[in-house]
N, C-alpha and C positions, 0 to 999 in steps of 0.2 A: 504494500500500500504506500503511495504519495507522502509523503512530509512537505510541509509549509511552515517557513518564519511568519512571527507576525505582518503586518501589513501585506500579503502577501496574496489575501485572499480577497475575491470577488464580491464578498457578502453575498446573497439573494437574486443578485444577475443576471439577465440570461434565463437559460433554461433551468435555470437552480429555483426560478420562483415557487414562493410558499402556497403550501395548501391551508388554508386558516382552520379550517373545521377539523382536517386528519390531527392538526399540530395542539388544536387548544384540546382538543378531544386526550390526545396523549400528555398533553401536561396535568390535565384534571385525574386522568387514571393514576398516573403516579404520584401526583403529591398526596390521593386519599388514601390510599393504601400505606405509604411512604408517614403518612399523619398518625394512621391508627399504629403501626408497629410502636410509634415513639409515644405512642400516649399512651398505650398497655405498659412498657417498660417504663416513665417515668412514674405512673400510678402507684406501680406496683414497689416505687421504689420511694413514692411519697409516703406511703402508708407503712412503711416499717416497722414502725413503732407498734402498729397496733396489730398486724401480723406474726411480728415476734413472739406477741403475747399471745394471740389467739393460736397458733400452728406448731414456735417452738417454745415451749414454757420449760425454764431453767428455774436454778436456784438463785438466781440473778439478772439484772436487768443485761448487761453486759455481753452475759455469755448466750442471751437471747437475740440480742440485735447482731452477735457474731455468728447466729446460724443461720438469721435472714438475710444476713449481704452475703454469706457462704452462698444460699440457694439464689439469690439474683446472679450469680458470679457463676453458676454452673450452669445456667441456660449460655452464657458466653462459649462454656468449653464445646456446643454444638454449631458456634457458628459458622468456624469457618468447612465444620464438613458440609453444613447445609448451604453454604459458598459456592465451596466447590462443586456438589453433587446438583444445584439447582443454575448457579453460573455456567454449566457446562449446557443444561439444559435450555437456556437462555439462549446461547449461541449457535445452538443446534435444533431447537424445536422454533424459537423464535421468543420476541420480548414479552408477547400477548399470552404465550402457552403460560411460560413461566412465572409472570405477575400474576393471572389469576390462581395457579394453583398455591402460590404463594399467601393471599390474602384468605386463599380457604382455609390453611393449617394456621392461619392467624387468629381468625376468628371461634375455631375449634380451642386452643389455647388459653382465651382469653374467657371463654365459654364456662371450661373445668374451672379457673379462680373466682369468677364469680358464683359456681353452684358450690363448691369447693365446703363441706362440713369441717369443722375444727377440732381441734386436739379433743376437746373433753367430750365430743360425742364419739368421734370413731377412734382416736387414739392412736397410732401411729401409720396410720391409713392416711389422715389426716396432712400430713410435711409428705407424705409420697404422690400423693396426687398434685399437690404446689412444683413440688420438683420436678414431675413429669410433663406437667403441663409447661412450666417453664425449659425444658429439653426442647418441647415441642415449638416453642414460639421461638428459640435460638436457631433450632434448624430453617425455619420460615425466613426466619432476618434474616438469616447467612445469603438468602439469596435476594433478600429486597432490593439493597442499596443500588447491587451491581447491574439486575434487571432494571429498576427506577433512574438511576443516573444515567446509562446510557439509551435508555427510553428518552429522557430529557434533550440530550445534547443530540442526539438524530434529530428529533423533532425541529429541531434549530437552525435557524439559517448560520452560516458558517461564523459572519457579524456577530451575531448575539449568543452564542454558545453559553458565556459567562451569564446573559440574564437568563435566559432560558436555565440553565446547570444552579443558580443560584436558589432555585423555587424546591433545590433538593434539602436545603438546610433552614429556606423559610419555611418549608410545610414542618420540621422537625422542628423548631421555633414555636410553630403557631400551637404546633400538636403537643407542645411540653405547657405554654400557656393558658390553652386549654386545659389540662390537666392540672396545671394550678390554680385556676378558676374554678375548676369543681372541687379541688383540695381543699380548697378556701371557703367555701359557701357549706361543706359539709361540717368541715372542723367547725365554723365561726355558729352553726346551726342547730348542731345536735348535741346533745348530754355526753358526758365520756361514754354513759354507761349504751346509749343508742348505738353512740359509734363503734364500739366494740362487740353490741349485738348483733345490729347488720344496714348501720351507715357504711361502714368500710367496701359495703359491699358495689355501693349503687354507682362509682365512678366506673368499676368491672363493666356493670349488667347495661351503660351508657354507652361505652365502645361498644360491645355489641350491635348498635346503631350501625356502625360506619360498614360494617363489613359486608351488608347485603349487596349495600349500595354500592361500595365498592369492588367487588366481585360482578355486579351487573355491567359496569364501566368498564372494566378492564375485558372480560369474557366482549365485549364487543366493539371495542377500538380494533380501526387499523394498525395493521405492521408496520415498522419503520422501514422507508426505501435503503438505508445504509444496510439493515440485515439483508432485503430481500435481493439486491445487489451483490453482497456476501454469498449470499447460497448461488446466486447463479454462477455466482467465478470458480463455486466449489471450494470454498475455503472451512474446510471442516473444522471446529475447535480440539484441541488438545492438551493436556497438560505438559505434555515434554515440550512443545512449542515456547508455551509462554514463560517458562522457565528455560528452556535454552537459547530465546532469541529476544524475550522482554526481562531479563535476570535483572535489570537495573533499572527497568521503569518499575517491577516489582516492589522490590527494596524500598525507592524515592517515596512509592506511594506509602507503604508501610510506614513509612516514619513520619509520613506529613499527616497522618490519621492521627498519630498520638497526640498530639496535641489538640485535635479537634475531639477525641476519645475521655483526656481528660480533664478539659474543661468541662464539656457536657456530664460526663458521672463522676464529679466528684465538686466543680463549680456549683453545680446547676441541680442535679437528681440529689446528692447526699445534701444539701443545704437545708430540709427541712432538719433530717434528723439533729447537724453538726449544731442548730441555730438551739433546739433544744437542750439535748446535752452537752453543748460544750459553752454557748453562750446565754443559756438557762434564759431563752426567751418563748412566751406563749408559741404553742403549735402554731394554731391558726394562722396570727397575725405574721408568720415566716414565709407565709405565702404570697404577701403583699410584693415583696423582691423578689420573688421569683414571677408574678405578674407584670413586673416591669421591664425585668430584664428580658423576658423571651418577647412580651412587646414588640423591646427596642431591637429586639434581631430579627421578628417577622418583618417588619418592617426595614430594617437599613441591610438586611442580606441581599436582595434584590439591588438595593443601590449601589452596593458594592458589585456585586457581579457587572452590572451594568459598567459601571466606571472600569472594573478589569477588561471589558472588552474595546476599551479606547486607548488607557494606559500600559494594560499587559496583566495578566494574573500573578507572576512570580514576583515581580518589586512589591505588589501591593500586600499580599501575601506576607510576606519578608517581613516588614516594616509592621505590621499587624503584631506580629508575633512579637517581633523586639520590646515593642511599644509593653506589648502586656506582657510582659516577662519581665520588665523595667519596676512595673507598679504593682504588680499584683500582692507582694510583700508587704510596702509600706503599706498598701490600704487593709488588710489584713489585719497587722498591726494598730493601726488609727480603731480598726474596729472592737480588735480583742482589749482596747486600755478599756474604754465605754461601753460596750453593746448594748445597739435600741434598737429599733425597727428602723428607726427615720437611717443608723448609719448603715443598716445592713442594706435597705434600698438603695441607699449612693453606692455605695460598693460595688451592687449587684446591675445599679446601671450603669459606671464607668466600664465597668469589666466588658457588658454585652455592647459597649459602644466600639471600644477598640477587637473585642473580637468579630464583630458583624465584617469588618476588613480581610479577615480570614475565611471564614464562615461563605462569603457571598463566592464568592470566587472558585471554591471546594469543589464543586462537585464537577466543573468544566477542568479544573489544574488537575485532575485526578484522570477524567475519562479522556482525555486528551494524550495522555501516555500511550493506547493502545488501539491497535486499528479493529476497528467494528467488526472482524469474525471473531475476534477474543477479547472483546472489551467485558462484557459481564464477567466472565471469568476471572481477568485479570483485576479487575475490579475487586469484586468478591473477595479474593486471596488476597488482595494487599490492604482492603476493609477490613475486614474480619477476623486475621489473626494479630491486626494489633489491638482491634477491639478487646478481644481474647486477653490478650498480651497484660494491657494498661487497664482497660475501661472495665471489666466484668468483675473484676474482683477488685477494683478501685477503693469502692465505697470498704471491703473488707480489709484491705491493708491500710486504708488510713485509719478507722478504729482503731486498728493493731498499732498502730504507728500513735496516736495519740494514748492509748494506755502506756505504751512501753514510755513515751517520752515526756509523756504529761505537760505538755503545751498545746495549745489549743490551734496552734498555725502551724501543726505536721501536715495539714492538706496542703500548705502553702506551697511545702517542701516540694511534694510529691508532683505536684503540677506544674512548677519551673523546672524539672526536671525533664519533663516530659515535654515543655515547649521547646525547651535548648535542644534537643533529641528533632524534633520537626524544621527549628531552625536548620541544621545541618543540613536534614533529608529533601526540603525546600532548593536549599541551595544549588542542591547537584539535580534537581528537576531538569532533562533536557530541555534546550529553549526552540524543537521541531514541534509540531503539533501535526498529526493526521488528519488529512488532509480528505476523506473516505467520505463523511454528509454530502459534500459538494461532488464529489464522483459521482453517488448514486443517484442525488438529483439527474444528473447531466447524461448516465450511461443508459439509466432503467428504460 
């Protein structure tokens, strides 16, 4: 396949022009499905607290919240097989096969945690059915991003890749703010004693909502002309490929996920619990910063994508990361001398201001590494096992990290750690971009 530097390309020109209906059709299928994975996972990773108690009951508050981020942290260790095992399918059945049978074992998932009985009635029946269901929804994701993101950037004219590719991290924005909008309206609503009865439940039995509909949409959008172009050339997908001829757009990608892995689950998902136990603030009201923050990144993701595709995605990128790798400490600090609501909301909106720089631009600087017979694929593997890697067991090693150290800023640690890891793998992102949307416009 074609490689092109930026400015290089034609935009929408010519025989490359858009089809409006195939394109908005495909951006709506992927951002819903793309919304419900990340609002099943952020839910379930809101409600901790009350999970813990309900599924694993210890002799300790502690060693309870250590066996619920243990089990959000083992749906991870399914990702990247359901990566690889559905990314493969992606690129050989097609993007339509593969999303909707994706958003079915999503919904199945999310199904068992809302019916899901607790410890004191079935008793150790009760954490095997969480765990299970949670396997089930890791293999589902393993194949979301990679079917969804290059769903996204096909749909695109060659020009707008970045706004188009950006709607992969504002649907994950809107869908985490949603889920803090019903986190908030439950907690702020119901009795402890409700919401351990079966308030906890009804954010579950909401998503449920999305998945019909989602399955409907997806089961009958068009295919992207990049794939269907791909199958005619006879460009079969394979693993020894993508590893013997993409080993370093692999890699590039892997490392540029960490940092978008651990902002999100340890920023963003562990915030309610961290605001509770470590800066002894109301549930509830911990949901106000996180309404703000995923706010400000549905909204300024888009903007940035858009501006990466004027300015370029790697400087923007780049300069994202430093920025918030600069501040993330001090503000941390400023927050652990006082903790209030009002400083946890600044915090949490600086943070999503300079990360939306990152964030918009992700899902184009990502599928842009790999030509359209092995983009899901390639995707998929460099998603998913850093997700794996950093993000699934995030929320459990920073507990472990703040008991062993007993300072309240060992997430601090963990997540400039992991941006300086993306700075690097950023860096070395080659600056060719595949060239394959504008082919298949032009050949089909």
């Amino acid at each position: 396949m074609a490689t092109v530097r930026r400015g290089s390309s034609n935009g929408s020109s010519g025989s490359g022009a858009l089809r409006r209906t195939p394109n908005t059709r495909a951006v709506v299928a992927a951002v819903i499905g793309n919304a419900l994975e990340w609002y099943d996972f952020v839910v379930f990773s809101f409600m901790t607290v009350v999970i813990s108690k309900l599924f694993f009951p210890t002799t300790s508050d502690y060693s309870s919240i250590l066996l619920t981020t243990a089990t959000f942290g083992v749906a991870f260790v399914m990702r990247p097989i359901g990566g690889i095992v559905l990314g493969l399918y992606a690129d050989r059945a097609g993007r339509k096969a593969a999303l909707t049978l994706v958003i079915a074992l999503m919904t199945l998932g999310i199904l068992l945690l809302a019916i899901a009985p607790p410890y004191a009635a079935i008793g150790l029946g009760a954490p095997l059915i969480i765990v299970f269901a949670r396997l089930l929804q890791g293999f589902s994701a393993g194949g979301e991003f990679g079917s969804a993101t290059a769903l996204l950037i096909e749909a695109a004219p060659f020009s707008r890749r970045g706004f188009y590719g950006s709607f992969q991290m504002a649907s994950q924005a809107a869908s985490l703010l949603l889920g803090a909008i019903v986190g908030s309206i439950i907690t702020r609503n119901m009795s402890p004693e409700a919401l351990m009865s079966w308030g906890w439940r009804v954010p579950f039995i909401f998503g449920l909502i999305i998945g019909p509909v989602g399955f409907y949409l997806r089961r009958n959008m068009l295919e992207t002309e990049a794939f269907i172009h791909a199958q005619k050339m006879a460009r079969r997908a394979t693993l020894g490929e993508v590893f013997r001829e993409h080993s370093r757009e692999v890699l590039c990608g892997l490392g540029a996920v960490i940092a978008l892995t651990v902002t999100v689950y340890v920023l963003i998902g562990y915030l309610p619990t961290f605001a509770v136990k470590q800066l002894k603030l109301p549930f509830g009201q911990s949901f106000t910063a996180l309404i703000v923050g995923n706010l400000l990144l549905t909204v300024l993701s888009p903007v940035a994508g858009a501006w990466s595709d004027r300015i370029g995605r790697k400087g923007l990128s780049l300069w994202s990361l430093i920025v918030t790798l600069v501040i993330i400490y001090p503000l941390f600090v400023w927050l652990s001398a006082e903790p209030s609501v009002t400083r946890l909301i600044i915090v949490q909106g600086i943070l999503s201001i300079t990360l939306a720089g990152y964030y918009g631009p992700f899902g184009a600087l990502l599928a842009e590494l790999f030509p359209a017979h092995i983009r899901s694929t390639g995707l998929s593997i460099a998603y998913n096992v850093s997700v794996m890697l950093f993000g699934g067991f995030g929320q459990f090693v920073v507990t472990w990290l703040i008991k062993v150290t007993g300072s309240p800023l060992a997430p601090t640690f963990y997540v400039m750690v992991g941006i300086a890891l993306s700075i690097i793998a950023v860096a070395f992102i080659p600056a060719a971009r595949h060239a394959d949307v504008d082919e298949a416009r032009v050949l089909s």
